[in-house]
ZAMARGU-4260 file (C-alpha; in steps of 0.2 Angstrom, whole numbers, plus 5000, padded with zeros to 4 digits):
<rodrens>
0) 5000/5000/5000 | 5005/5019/4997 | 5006/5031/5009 | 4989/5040/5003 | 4982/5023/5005
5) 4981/5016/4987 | 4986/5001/4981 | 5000/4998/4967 | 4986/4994/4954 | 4972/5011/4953
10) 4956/5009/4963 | 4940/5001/4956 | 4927/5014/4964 | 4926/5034/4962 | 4943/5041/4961
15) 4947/5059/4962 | 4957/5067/4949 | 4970/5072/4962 | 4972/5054/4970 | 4974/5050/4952
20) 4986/5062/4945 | 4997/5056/4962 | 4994/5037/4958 | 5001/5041/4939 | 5016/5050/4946
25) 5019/5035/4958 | 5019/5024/4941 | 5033/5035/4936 | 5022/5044/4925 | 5029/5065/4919
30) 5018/5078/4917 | 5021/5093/4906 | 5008/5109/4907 | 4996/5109/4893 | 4981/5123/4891
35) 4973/5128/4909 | 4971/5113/4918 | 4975/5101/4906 | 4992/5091/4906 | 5000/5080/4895
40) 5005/5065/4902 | 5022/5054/4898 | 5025/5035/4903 | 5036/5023/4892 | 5034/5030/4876
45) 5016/5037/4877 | 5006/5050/4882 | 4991/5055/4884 | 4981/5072/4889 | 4974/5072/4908
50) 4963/5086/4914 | 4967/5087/4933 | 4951/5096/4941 | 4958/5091/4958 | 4944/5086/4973
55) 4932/5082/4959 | 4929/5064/4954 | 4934/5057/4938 | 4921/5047/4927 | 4926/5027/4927
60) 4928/5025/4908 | 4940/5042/4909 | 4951/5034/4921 | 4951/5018/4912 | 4954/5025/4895
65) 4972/5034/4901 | 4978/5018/4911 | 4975/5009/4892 | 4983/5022/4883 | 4998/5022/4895
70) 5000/5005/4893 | 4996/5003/4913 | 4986/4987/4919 | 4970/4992/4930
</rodrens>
């Protein structure tokens, strides 16, 4: 377990866009600034844009669609 209490693999229920963004960067993901709160996010080779609206929760088939286009495993 992680210190903010998530596991190595992202969460199944509600996640907020900040829990996220941290889980990404514990992957190893980089994130470059993009147009207001948007980032482009780097991992082994690929990226992908992320819109980090902090407390707010992200949509499932958002969070599932960056983990696939990283090439992470849910």
């Amino acid at each position: 377990m992680l210190h903010n209490g998530l596991t190595e693999t992202a969460r199944t229920e509600a996640m907020k866009c900040s829990e996220f963004r941290r889980w990404l960067q514990a992957q190893g993901a980089e994130f470059k600034a993009a147009k207001g709160s948007h980032f482009k996010v780097y991992l082994n080779g690929k990226a992908t844009i992320f819109a980090d609206h902090g407390s707010k929760e992200m949509h499932e088939g958002l969070r599932k669609s960056i983990i696939k286009q990283l090439g992470l495993k849910d």
